[in-house]
DOSE-661739 format. One record per residue (C-alpha): x, y, z; residue in one letter. Coordinates in steps of 0.05 Angstrom, whole numbers. Example, Ala and Ser with C-alpha at 12.3 -4.5 7.8 and 13.67 -1.06 7.14 Angstrom:
+--------+--------+--------+---+
!      X !      Y !      Z ! r !
+--------+--------+--------+---+
!    246 !    -90 !    156 ! A !
!    273 !    -21 !    143 ! S !
+--------+--------+--------+---+
END
This chain:
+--------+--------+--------+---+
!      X !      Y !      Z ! r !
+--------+--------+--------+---+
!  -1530 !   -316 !    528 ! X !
!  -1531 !   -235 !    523 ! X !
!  -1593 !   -203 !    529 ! X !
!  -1628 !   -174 !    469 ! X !
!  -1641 !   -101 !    460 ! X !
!  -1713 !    -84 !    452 ! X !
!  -1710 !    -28 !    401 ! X !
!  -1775 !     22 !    379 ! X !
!  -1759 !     69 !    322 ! X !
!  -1811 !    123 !    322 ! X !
!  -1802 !    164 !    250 ! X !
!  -1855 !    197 !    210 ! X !
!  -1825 !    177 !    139 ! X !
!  -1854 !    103 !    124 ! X !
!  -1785 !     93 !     82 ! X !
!  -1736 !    120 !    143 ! X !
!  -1766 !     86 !    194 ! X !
!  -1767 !     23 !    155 ! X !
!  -1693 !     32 !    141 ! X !
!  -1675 !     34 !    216 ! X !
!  -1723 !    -19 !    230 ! X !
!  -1682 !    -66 !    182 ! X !
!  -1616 !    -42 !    210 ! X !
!  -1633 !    -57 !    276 ! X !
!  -1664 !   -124 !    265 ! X !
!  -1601 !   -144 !    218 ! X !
!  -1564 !   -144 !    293 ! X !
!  -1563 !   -211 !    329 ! X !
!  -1561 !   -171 !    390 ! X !
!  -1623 !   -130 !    376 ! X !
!  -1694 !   -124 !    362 ! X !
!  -1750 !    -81 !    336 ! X !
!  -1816 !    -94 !    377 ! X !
!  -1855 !    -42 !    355 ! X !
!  -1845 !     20 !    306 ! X !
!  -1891 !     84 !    298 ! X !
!  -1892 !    146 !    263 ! X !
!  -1924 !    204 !    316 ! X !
!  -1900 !    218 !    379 ! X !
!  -1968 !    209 !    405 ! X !
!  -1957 !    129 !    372 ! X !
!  -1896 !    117 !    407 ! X !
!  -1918 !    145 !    476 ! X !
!  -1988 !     97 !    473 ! X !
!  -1937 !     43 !    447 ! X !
!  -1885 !     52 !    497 ! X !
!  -1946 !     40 !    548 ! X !
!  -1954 !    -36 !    524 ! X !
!  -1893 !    -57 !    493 ! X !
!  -1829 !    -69 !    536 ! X !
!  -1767 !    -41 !    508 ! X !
!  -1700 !    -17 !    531 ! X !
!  -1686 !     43 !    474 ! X !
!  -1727 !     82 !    432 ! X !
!  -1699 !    106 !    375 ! X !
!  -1737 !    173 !    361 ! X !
!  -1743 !    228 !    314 ! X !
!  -1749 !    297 !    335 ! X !
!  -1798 !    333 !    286 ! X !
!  -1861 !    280 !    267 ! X !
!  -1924 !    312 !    266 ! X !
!  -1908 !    371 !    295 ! X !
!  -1827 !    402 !    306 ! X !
!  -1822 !    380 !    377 ! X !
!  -1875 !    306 !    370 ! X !
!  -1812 !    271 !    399 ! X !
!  -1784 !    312 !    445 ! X !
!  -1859 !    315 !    473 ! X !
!  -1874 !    246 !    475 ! X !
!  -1797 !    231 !    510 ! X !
!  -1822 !    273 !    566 ! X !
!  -1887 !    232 !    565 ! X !
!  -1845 !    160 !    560 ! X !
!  -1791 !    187 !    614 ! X !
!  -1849 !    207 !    665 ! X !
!  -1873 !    150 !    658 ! X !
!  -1813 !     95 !    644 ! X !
!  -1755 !    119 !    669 ! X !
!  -1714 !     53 !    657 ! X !
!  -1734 !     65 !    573 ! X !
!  -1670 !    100 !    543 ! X !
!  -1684 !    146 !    487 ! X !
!  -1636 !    169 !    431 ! X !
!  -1651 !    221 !    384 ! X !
!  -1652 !    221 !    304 ! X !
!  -1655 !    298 !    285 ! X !
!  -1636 !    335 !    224 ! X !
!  -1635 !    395 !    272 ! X !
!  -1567 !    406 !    294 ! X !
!  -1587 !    474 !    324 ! X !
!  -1564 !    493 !    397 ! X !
!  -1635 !    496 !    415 ! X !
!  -1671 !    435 !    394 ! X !
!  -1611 !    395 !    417 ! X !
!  -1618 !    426 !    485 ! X !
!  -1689 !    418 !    492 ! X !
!  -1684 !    344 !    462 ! X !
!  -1632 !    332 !    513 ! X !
!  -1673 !    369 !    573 ! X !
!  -1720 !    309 !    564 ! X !
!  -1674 !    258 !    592 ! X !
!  -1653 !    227 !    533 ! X !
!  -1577 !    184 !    534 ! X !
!  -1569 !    219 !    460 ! X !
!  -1574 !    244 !    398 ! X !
!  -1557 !    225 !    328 ! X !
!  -1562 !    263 !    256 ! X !
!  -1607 !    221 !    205 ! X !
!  -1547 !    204 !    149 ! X !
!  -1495 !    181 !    212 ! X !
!  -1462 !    113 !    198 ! X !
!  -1495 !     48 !    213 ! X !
!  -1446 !     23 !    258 ! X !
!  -1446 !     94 !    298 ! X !
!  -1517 !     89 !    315 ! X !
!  -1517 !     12 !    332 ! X !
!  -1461 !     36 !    378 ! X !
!  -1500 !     86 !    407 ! X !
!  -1567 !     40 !    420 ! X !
!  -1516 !    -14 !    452 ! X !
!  -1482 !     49 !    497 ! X !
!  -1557 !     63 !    515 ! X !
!  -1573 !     -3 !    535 ! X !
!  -1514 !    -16 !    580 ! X !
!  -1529 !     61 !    615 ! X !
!  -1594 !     23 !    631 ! X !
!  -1564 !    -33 !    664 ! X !
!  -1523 !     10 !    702 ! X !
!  -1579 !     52 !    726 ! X !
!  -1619 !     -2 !    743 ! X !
!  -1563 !    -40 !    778 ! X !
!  -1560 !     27 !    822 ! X !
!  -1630 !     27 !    840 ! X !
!  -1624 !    -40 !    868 ! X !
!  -1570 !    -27 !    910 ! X !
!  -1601 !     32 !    938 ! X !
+--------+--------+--------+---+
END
């Protein structure tokens, strides 16, 4: 049996991040185990709850809460993949967002099916990495 993805959606709108919460969870392959909505959530979250890709938006409580807390959750767990919801599509906060380590980026409004492809591209970049690490 395939491994499930552990999915956390951090978003600061209740009604957003509930929406990707159900999306994700309507996936046999997938799972939400924990949702939040500051970047300052996610990063104490991220801390205690095991997951493989964090689905995170940019501009929560401040314009760069994600992109801060990413740096926080990539310092401290490298194997956690992060893709971004934004909708900034500016050179700039794409760069930064990026600069953080993050596998990608989405805009909020994107199909369904092209962000469950991108958490499932995420996951198996993981595996990959991880597979590395044990080799070396």
């Amino acid at each position: 049996m395939a491994k499930i993805i552990r999915v956390m959606v951090a978003e600061d709108f209740p009604l957003l991040r509930e929406d990707f919460c159900d999306v994700v969870s309507a996936q046999s392959d997938m799972e939400v185990v924990g949702s939040a909505a500051s970047g300052e959530e996610i990063a104490s979250l991220a801390d205690t709850v095991p997951c493989d890709v964090i689905l995170m938006d940019i501009e929560m409580e401040t314009i760069d809460a994600g992109i801060r807390a990413a740096e926080v959750i990539t310092a401290r767990h490298p194997e956690v993949k992060i893709l971004f919801l934004t909708a900034h599509e500016t050179d700039d906060m794409i760069t930064s967002a990026m600069g953080t380590g993050a596998v990608d980026y989405v805009v909020k409004g994107c199909e369904e099916e092209r962000l469950l492809e991108l958490e499932r591209a995420a996951e198996l970049w993981r595996k990959q990495v991880e597979a590395q690490r044990q080799i070396l």
